[in-house]
N, C-alpha and C positions, 0 to 999 in steps of 0.2 A: 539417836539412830533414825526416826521418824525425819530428822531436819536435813539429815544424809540422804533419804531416799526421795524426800522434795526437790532438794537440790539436783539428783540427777534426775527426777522426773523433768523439771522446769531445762536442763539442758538437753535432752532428746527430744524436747515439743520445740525447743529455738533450734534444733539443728546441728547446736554447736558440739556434739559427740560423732557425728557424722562427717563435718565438713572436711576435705579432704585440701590440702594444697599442692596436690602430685598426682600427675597419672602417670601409672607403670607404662611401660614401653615396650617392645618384646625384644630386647637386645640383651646380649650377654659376654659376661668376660669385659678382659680388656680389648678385645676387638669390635667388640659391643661399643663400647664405652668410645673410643674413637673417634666410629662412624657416629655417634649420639653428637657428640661434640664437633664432628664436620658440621654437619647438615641444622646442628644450632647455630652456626658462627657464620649461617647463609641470612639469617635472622636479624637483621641490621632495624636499628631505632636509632631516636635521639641521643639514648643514655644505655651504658651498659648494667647489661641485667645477666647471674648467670643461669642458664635456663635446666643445664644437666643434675637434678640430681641424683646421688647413689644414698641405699642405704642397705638392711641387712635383707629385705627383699626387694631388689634388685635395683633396676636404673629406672625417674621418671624425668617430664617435666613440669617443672615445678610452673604451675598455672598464673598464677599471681604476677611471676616476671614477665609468663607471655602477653599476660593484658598490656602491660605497661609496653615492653617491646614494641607489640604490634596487635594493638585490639584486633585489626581484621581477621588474622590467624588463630588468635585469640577465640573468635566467633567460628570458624570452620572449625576449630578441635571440636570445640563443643556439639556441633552437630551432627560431627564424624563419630565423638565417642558415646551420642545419646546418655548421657548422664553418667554412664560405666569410670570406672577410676583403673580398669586396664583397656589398652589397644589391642587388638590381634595385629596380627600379621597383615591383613587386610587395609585395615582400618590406619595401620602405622604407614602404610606403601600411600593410600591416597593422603593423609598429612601430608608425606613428604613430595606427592606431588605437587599438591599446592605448593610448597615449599618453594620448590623451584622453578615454578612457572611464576612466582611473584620474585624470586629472587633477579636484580637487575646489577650484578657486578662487572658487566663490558656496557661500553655504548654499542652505537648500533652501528658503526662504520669502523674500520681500522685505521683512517686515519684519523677520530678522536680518539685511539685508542693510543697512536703513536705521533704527537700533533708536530712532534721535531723532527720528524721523518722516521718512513717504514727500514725498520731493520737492514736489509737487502743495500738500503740506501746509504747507509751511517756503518761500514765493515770494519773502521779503524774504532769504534763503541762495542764491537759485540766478537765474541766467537763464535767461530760456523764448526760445526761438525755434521760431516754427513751421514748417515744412517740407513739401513738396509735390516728393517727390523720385525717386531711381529704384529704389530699394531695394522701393516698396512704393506703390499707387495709394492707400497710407491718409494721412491727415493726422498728423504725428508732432510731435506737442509735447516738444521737447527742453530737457531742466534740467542747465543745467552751473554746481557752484559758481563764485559770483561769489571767494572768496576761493583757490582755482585760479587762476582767471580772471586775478584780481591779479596774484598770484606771477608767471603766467607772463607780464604785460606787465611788470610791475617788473622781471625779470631779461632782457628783450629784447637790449637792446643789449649786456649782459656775455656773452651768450652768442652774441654775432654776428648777430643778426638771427634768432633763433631762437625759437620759440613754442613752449617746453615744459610742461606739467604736471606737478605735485610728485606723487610717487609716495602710493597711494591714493586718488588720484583717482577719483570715478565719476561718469559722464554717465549720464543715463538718459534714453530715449528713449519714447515714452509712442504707442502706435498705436493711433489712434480712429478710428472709421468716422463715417458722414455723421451718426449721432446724437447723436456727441458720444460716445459711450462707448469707454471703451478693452478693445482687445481681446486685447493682452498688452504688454510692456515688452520693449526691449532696452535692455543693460546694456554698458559698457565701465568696465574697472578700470585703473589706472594703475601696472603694476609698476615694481620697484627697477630691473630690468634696459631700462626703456627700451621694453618694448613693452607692450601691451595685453593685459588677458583680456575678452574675450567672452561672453555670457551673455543667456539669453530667461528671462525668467518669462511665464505666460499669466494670464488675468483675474483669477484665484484669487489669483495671488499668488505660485505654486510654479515652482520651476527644475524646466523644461522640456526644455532644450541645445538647442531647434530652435525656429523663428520659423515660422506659420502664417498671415503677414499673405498676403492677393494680392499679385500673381499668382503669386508664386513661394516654397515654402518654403525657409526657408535652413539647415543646419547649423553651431551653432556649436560650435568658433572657425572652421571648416575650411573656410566659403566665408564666413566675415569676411576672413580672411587675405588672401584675394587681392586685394579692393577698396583693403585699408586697408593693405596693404605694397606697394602697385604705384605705379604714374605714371599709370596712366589718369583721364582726367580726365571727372566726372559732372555732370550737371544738377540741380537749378540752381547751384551753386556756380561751375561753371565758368566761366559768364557771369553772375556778378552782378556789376551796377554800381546800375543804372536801370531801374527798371518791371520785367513780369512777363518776368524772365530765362528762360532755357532753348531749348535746340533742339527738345524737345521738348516738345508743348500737353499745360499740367497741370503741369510743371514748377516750381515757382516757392517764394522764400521769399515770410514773408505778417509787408514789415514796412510800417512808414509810410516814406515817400520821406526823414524826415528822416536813417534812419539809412542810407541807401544814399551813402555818402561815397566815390566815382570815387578819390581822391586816397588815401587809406587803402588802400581795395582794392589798388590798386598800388602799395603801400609793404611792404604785408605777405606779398601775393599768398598766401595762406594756405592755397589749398584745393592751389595748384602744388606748393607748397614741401611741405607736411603735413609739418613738422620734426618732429612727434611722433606719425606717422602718424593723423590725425584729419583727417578731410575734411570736415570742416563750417568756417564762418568765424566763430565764435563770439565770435575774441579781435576780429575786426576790426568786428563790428556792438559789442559791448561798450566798445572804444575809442572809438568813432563816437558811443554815447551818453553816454560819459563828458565827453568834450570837449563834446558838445551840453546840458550841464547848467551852470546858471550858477554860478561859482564858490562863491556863497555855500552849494549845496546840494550841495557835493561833500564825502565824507569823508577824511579825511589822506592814504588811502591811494588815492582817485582822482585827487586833487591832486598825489600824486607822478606817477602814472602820467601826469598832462596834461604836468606841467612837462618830464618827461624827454622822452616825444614831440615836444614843442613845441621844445624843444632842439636834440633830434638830427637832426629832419625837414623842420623850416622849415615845417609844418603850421598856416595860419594860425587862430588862436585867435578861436573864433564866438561864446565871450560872457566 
């Protein structure tokens, strides 16, 4: 008994009954859990380290990986949490500040970003869809690789009915006013871990980190995040089928009636689902024109993608 209460004397004088390798977080649920795991996977090192843990009180991060990660960050947790082994809400917002003021996932020009040529440039590489949406009262000419595009309708049904993009991916969103001119770019990139980065250039061409369109400036990633990791659902996307969609006037995609396909819309329901957090319907006007193309003009790799649809979906074949 005596050599039991030595032994835990001699461990609370070394510390080792105290020492913690997690600080709680103030996040919760699975929507908690997430955004924990966005804003770790901003957290780039040498070596991967996982930073999220859970257990039966709640979500932290587990310290040890952050050293290794990134000592600097490393060194601001600690300062920020004054010894404490939870965050407040406070305390968790200025981490994540740092976060993202050290985090560097765009260069600082759009033409390192796109060094084979800008979007705009390269039309037979990308699909455009226009946009009339809620993000912004500007018209947003959006360019998402067509061989993305692919990828992610070719692995549809292996992956359960899921729309994903192959990592590296970037959409770039292009915001013109009534003259036609654009008056800066947002950007989304496709990381390994499954989420997105975020990113503004303005006219020039230079990362910005903040979006200037009306009516409302946005921060990025940090009011991306909420649209594009949530369930709420936006105009027009939300109501496309037929004609000028949206609950709200002004709302609307700007395509011809042939690619608005009712029966696709609710096979893929894309903008509900956003299996890869992406709220636009890109794969499903893209499917929509692929099937609407006559077979002789389709290339190998849109032909797979009709065949398999036609397959799987009983989607009848329009030419």
């Amino acid at each position: 008994m005596k050599r039991l209460q030595l032994h835990a004397l001699l461990l609370l004088l070394t510390g080792c009954s105290t020492t913690s390798d997690r600080v709680h977080i103030p996040l919760e649920g699975s929507q908690g859990k997430t955004i924990a795991h966005f804003y770790s996977g901003m957290i780039r090192g040498d070596k991967y380290e996982e930073l999220i843990v859970e257990d039966s009180t709640g979500l932290g991060l587990r310290l040890s990986a952050l050293r290794t990660v990134s000592p600097r960050l490393s060194s601001t947790l600690d300062k920020i949490r004054e010894g404490g082994d939870r965050l407040n809400r406070d305390q968790w917002n200025r981490f994540l500040k740092v976060v993202v003021e050290q985090s560097t996932p765009f260069p600082e020009t759009l033409a390192e970003l796109f060094p084979s040529g800008l979007p705009h440039t390269m039309e037979d590489s990308y699909f455009r869809l226009k946009v009339y949406g809620a993000m912004t009262t500007l018209q947003r000419e959006i360019y998402v690789p067509k061989q993305a595009l692919e990828d992610g309708l070719l692995k549809y049904w292996d992956r359960g009915g899921m729309l994903q993009y192959p990592a590296g991916t970037v959409i770039a969103a292009y915001h013109k006013n009534s003259s036609g001119a654009t008056l800066e770019l947002t950007v989304k990139k496709r990381r390994s871990d499954g989420f997105w980065d975020f990113g503004v250039y303005d006219s020039s061409g230079r990362n910005v980190r903040h979006s200037s369109s009306p009516p409302t400036s946005y921060s990025a990633p940090v009011q991306c995040v909420g649209c594009h990791l949530g369930t709420m659902l936006y105009e027009p996307e939300e109501s496309f089928i037929i004609g000028r969609e949206g609950k709200t006037e002004g709302e609307y995609l700007v395509l011809e009636d042939r690619l608005r396909n009712p029966k696709l819309v609710e096979l893929l329901d894309e903008h509900t689902r956003r299996s890869d957090h992406v709220l636009g319907v890109y794969g499903t006007v893209y499917l929509t024109e692929i099937l609407n193309l006559p077979l002789s003009e389709r290339t190998e790799t849109q032909r797979k993608i009709a065949s398999l649809f036609l397959a799987f979906s009983r989607i009848p074949q329009t030419h």
